[in-house]
C-alpha positions in Angstrom: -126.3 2.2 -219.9 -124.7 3.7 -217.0 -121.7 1.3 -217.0 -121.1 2.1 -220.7 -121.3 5.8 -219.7 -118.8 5.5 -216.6 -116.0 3.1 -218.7 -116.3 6.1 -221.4 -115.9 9.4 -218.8 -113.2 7.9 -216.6 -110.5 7.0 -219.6 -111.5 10.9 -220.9 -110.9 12.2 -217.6 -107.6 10.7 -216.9 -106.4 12.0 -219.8 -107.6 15.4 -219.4 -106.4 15.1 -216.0 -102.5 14.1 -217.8 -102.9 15.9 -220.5 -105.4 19.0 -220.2 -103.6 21.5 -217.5 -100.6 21.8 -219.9 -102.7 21.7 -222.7 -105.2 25.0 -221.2 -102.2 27.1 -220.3 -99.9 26.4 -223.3 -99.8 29.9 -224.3 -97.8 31.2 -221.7 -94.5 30.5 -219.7 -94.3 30.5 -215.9 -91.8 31.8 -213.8 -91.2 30.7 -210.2 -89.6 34.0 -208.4 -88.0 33.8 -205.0 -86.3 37.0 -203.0 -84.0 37.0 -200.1 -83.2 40.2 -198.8 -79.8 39.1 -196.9 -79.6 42.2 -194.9 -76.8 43.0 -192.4 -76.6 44.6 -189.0 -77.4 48.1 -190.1 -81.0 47.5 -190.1 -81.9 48.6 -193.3 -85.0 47.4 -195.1 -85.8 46.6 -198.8 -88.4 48.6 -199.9 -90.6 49.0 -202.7 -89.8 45.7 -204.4 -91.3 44.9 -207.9 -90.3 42.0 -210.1 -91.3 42.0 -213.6 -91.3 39.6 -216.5 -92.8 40.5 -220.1 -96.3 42.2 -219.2 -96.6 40.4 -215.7 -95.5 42.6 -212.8 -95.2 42.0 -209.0 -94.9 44.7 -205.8 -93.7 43.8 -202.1 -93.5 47.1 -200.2 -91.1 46.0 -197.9 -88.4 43.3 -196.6 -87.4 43.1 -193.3 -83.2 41.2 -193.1 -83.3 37.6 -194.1 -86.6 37.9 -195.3 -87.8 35.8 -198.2 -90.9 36.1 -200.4 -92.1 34.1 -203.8 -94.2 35.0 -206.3 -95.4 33.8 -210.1 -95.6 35.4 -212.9 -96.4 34.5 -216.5 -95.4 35.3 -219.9 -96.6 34.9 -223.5 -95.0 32.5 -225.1 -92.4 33.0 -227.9 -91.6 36.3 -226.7 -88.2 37.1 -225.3 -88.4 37.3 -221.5 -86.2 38.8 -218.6 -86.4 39.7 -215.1 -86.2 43.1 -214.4 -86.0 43.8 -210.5 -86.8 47.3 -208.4 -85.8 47.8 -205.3 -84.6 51.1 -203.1 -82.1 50.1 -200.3 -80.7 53.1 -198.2 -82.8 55.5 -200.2 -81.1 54.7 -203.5 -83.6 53.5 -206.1 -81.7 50.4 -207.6 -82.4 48.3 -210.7 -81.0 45.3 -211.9 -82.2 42.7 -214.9 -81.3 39.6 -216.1 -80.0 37.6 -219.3 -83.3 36.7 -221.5 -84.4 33.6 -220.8 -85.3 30.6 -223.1 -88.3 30.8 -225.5 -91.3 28.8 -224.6 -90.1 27.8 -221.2 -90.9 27.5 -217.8 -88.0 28.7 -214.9 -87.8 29.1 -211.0 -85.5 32.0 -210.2 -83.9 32.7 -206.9 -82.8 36.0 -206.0 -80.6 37.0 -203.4 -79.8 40.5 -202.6 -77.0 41.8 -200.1 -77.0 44.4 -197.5 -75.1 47.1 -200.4 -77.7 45.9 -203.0 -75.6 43.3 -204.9 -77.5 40.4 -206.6 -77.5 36.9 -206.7 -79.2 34.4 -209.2 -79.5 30.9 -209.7 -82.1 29.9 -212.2 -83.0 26.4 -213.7 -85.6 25.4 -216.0 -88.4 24.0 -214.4 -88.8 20.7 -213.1 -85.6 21.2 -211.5 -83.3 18.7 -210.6 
């Protein structure tokens, strides 16, 4: 009786195993954010930092030159989705956003911003190559 019940659970739980994670968190779209504050010589610091995509938000206070911090953050599906970035540099409150990204996807985003506030992305849909 036992064997029957083990040859029955283990071919269930390797497919959950394959199968279940995407199948439990199909409703939303994850996004792999990374930020590098490239900062010169001056010494100035990045400071309050939010990254936001759909309803999902994120907050560093601070970001010391060449200083680089990751975060996730998830969406609903089929809605239209963009990163919208905060920052103050120098006192100046900046914002910046990106294009929309595809429906019912998953993306890691790198950020890079410069010591004037410029900014950098490279993006690829998730698994990237």
């Amino acid at each position: 009786m036992i064997k029957s019940k083990v040859f029955f659970v283990l071919p269930v739980l390797a497919i959950f195993i394959m199968f279940g994670c995407q199948y439990f968190r199909s409703d939303v779209n994850k996004y792999s954010v990374n930020v590098k504050f490239d900062g010169g010589a001056n010494g100035e610091k990045l400071e309050a930092i939010s990254v936001i995509i759909g309803a999902d938000k994120f907050w560093w206070t601070s970001f010391e030159a060449n200083e680089e911090k990751s975060v996730n953050l998830f969406s609903d599906k089929n809605a239209v989705n963009n990163l919208t970035l905060l920052f103050t540099l120098g006192g100046k409150q900046k914002t910046w956003e990106s294009a929309n990204f595809a429906e019912n996807a998953d993306y890691r985003i790198d950020l890079k911003i410069d010591s004037i506030g410029n900014i950098t992305e490279n993006s690829c849909r998730l698994p990237c190559p």
